[in-house]
N, C-alpha and C positions, 0 to 999 in steps of 0.2 A: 602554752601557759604551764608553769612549773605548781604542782600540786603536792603536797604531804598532807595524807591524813592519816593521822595515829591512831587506834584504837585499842583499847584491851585493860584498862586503868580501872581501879577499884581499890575498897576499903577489904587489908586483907590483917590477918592476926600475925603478929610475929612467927617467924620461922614456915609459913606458908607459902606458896606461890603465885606466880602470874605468868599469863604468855601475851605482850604486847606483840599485837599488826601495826606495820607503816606500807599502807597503799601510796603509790609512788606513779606520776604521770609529767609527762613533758619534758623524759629528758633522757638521755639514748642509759636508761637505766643500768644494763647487762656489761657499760663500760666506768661505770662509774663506781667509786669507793663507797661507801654508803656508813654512817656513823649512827647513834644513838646519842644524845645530850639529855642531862636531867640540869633542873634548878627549883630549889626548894627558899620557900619565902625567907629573905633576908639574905641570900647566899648567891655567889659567883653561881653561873650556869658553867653546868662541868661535864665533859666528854667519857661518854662511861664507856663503848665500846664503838670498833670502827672491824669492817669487813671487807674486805678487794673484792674485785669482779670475779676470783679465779677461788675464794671463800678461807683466804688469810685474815684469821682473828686476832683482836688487840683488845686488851683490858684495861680500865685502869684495877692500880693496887687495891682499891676500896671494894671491887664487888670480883675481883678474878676468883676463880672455882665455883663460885654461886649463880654468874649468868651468862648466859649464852646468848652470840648473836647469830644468826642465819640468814640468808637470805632466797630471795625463790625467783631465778632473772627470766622463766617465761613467765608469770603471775605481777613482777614487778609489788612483790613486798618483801620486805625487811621484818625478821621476829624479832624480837628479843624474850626471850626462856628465866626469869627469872625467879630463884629458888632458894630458899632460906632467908628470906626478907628477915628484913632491918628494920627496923623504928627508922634508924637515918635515910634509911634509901627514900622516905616520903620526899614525893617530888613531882611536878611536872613532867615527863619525858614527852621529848621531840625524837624524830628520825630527820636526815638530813644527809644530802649529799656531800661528801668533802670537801670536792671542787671550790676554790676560790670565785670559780662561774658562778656559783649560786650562795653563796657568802650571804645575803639579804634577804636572803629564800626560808621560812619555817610555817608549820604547820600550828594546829590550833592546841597540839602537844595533848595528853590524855594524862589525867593524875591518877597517880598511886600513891595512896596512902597505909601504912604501916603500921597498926595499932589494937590493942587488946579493948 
């Protein structure tokens, strides 16, 4: 059974940080691409970073130099490191396999909120 759970979300003040965990179980983890998605009330869910097995990172334009993703393939979790929060990065964040396999697969996702 395919499991994600997110953890690490809080009320944090502009230009502050966070370190999101995505605990990850039922799926040969250490071959799989591993991504981050956020969605914030009213808006498209949008892909903010994606990592390879071998720990090739990908950004989108909106948060690249500010968050980092990682991943840890004997512990079987995914960080994300982010740094200089935004008002707009408030959002939802999920972790998520790439895989088309698991396409229907997400977690209960962990909020970060961004706000003075």
């Amino acid at each position: 059974q395919v499991q994600l759970v997110e953890s690490g979300g809080g009320l944090v003040q502009p230009g502050g940080s966070l370190r999101l965990s995505c605990s990850v179980s039922g799926i040969a983890f250490s071959f799989n691409v591993m991504g981050w998605y956020r969605q914030a009330p009213g808006k498209q869910r949008e892909l903010v970073a994606t990592i390879t097995s071998d720990g090739v990172t990908n950004y989108a334009d909106s948060v690249e130099g500010r968050f980092t993703i990682s991943r840890d393939n004997v512990k079987k979790l995914v960080y994300l490191q982010m740094n200089s929060l935004k008002p707009e990065d408030t959002a939802a964040y999920y972790c998520k396999p790439m895989s088309v396999r698991y396409r229907n697969y997400w977690g209960q996702g962990t909020q970060v909120t961004v706000s003075s």
